[in-house]
mmCIF file of the C-alpha atoms, coordinates in Angstrom:
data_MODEL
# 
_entry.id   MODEL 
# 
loop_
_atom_site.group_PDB 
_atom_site.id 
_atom_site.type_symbol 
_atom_site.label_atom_id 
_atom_site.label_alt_id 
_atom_site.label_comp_id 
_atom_site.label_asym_id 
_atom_site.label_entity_id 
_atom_site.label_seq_id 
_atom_site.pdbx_PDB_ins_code 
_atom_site.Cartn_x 
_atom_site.Cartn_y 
_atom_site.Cartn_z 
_atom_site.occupancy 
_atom_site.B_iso_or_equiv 
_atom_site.pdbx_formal_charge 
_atom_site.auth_seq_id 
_atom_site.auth_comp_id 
_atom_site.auth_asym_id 
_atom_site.auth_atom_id 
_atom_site.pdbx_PDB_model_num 
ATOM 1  C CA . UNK A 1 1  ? 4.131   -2.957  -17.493 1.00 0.00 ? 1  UNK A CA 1 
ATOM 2  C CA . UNK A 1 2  ? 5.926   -0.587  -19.309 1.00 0.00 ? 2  UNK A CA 1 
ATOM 3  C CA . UNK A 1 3  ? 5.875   1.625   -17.084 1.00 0.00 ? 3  UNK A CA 1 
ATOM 4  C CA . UNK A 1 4  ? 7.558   -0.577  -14.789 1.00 0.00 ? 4  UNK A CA 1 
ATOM 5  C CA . UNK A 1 5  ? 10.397  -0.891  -17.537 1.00 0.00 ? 5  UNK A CA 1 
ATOM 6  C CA . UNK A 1 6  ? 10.836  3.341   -17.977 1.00 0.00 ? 6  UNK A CA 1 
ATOM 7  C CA . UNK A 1 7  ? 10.648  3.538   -14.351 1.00 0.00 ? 7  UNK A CA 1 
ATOM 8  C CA . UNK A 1 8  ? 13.548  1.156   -13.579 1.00 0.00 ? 8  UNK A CA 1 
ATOM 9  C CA . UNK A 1 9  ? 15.600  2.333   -16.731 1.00 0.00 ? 9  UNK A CA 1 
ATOM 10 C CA . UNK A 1 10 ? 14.928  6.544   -15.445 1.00 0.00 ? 10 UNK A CA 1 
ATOM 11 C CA . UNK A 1 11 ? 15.776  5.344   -11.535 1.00 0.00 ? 11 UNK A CA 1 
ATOM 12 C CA . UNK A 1 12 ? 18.675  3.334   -13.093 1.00 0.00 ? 12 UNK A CA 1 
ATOM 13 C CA . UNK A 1 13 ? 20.481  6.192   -14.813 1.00 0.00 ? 13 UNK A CA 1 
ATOM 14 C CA . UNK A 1 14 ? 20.474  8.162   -11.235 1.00 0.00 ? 14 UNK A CA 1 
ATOM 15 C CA . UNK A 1 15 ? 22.228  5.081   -9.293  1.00 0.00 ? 15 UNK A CA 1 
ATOM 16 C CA . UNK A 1 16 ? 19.146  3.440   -7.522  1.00 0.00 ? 16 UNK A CA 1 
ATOM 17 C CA . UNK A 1 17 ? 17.564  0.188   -8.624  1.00 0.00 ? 17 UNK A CA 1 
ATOM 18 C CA . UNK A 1 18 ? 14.237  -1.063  -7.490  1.00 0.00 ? 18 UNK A CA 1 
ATOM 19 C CA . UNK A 1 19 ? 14.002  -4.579  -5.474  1.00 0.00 ? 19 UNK A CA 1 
ATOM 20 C CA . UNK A 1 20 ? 11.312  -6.115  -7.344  1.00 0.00 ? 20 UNK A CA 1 
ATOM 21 C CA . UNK A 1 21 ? 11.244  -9.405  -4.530  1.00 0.00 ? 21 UNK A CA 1 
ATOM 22 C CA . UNK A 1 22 ? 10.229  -5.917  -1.781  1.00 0.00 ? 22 UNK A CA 1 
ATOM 23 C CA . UNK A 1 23 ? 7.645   -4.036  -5.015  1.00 0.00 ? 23 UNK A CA 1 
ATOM 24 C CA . UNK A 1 24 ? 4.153   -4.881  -5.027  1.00 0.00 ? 24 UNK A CA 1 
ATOM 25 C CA . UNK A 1 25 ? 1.000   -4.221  -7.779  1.00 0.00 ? 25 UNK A CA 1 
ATOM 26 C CA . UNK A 1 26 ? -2.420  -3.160  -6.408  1.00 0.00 ? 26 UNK A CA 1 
ATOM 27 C CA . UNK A 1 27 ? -5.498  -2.313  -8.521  1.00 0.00 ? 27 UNK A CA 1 
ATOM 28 C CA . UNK A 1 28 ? -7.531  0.052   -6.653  1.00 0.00 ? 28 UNK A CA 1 
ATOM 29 C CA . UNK A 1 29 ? -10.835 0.577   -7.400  1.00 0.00 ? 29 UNK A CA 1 
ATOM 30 C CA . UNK A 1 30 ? -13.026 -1.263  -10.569 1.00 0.00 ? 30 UNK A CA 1 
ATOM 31 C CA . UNK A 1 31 ? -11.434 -3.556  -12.641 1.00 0.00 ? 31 UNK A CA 1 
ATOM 32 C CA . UNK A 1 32 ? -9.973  -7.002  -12.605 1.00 0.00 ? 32 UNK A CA 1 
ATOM 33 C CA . UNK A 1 33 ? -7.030  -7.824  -10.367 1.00 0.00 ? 33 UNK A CA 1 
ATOM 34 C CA . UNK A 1 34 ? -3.512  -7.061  -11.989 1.00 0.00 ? 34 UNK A CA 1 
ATOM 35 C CA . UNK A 1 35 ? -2.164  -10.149 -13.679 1.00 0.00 ? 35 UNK A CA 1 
ATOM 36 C CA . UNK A 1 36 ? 1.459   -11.854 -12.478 1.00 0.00 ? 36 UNK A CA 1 
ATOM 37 C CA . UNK A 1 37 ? 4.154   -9.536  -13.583 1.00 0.00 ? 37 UNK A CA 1 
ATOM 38 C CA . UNK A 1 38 ? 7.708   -10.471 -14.337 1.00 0.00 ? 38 UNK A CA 1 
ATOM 39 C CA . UNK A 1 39 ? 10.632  -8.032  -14.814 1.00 0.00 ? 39 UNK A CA 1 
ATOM 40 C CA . UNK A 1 40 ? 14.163  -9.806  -14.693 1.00 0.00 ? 40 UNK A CA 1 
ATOM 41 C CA . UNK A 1 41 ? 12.819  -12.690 -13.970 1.00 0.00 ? 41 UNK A CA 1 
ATOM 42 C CA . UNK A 1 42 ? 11.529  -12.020 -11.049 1.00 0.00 ? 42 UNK A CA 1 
ATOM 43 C CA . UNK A 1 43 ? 7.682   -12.311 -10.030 1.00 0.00 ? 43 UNK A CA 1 
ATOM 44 C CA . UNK A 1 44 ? 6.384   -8.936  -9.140  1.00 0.00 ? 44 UNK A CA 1 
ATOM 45 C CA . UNK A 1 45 ? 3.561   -9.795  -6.099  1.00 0.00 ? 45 UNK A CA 1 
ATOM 46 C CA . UNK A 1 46 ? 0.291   -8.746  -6.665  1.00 0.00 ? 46 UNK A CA 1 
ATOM 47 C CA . UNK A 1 47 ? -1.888  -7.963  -3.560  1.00 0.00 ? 47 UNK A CA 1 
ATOM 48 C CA . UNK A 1 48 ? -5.258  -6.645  -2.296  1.00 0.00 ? 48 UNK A CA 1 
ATOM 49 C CA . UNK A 1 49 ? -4.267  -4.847  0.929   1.00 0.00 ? 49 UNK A CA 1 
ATOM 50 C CA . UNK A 1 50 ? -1.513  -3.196  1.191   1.00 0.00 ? 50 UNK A CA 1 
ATOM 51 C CA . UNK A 1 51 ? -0.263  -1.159  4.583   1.00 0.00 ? 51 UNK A CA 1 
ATOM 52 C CA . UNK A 1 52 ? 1.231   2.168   3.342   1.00 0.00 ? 52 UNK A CA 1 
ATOM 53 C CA . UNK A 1 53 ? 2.860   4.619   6.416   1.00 0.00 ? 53 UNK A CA 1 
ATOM 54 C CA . UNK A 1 54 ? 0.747   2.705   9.073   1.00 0.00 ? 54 UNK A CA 1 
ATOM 55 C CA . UNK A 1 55 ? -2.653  2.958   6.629   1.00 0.00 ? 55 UNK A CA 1 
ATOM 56 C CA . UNK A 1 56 ? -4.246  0.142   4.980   1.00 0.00 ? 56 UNK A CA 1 
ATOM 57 C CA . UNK A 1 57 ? -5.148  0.706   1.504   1.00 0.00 ? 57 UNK A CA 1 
ATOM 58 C CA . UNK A 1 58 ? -6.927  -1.519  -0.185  1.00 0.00 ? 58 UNK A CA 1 
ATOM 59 C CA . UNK A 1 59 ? -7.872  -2.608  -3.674  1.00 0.00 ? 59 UNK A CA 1 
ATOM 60 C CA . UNK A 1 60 ? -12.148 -2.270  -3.443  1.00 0.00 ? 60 UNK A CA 1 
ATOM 61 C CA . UNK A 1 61 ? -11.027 2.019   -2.683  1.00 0.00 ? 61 UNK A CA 1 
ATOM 62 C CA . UNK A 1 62 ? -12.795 2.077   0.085   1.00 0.00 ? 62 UNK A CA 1 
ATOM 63 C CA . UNK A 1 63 ? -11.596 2.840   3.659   1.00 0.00 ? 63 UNK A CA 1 
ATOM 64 C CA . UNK A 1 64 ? -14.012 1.444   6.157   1.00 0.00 ? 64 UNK A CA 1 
ATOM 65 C CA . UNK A 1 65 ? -11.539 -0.403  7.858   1.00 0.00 ? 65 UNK A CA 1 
ATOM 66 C CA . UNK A 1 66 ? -9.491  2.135   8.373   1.00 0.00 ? 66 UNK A CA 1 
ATOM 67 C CA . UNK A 1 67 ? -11.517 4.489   9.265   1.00 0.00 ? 67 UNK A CA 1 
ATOM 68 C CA . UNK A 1 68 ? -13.085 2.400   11.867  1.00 0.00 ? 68 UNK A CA 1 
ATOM 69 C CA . UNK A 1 69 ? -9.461  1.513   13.358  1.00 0.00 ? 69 UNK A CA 1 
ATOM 70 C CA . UNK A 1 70 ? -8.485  4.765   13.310  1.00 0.00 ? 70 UNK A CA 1 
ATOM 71 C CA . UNK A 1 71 ? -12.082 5.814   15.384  1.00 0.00 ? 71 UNK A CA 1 
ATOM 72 C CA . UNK A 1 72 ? -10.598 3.058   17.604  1.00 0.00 ? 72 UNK A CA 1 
ATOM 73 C CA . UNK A 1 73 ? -7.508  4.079   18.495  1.00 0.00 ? 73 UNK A CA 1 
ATOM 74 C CA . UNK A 1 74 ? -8.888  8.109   19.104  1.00 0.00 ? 74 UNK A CA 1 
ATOM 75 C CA . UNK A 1 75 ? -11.637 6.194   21.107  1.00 0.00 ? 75 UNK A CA 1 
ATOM 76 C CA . UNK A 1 76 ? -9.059  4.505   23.725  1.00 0.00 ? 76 UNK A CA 1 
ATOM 77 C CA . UNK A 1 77 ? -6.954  8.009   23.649  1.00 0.00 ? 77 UNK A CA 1 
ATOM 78 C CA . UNK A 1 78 ? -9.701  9.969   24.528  1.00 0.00 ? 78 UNK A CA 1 
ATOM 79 C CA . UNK A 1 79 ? -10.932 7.159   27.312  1.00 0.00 ? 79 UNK A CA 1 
ATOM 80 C CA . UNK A 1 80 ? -7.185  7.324   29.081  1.00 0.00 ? 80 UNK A CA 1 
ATOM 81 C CA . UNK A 1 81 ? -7.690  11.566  29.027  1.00 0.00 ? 81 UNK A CA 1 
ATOM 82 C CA . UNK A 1 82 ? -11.359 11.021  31.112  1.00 0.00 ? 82 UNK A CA 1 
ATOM 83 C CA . UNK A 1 83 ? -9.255  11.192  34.489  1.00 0.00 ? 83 UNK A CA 1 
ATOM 84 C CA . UNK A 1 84 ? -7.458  14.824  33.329  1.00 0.00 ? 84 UNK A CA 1 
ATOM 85 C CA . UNK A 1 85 ? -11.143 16.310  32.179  1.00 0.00 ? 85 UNK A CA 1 
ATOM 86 C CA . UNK A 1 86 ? -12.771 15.345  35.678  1.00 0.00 ? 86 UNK A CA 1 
# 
């Protein structure tokens, strides 16, 4: 958590402050879920997936899931291509 704090008082010195209602906490791989953070007063949400530039991370560190959705989606793409290869 006190990270959290140096984080917000370093971004804070440069102009920018961090929307702790839009911030979320994820443990990934072993270990207990993070505990209920608050900073200002504010809860900071604690989650086990979390979607990251279209990828789904989450907290067990493995990526089966995505791996088989992204399998999926080259699947269909290379199924709409089987007219151009004929």
């Amino acid at each position: 958590m006190s990270s959290l704090f140096s984080f917000e008082a370093s971004a804070g010195a440069m102009g920018p402050h961090t929307n702790w209602q839009k911030t979320k906490i994820q443990n990934i791989g072993t270990g207990d879920a993070p505990r209920t953070v608050y900073i200002d007063n504010q809860a900071v949400e604690t989650v086990f997936k979390f979607t990251y530039l279209g990828s789904d991370i989450n907290s067990e560190g493995y990526s089966y899931t995505e791996i088989h959705r992204r399998l999926g989606i080259a699947g269909s793409i290379m199924a709409q291509l089987d007219n151009v290869w004929r």
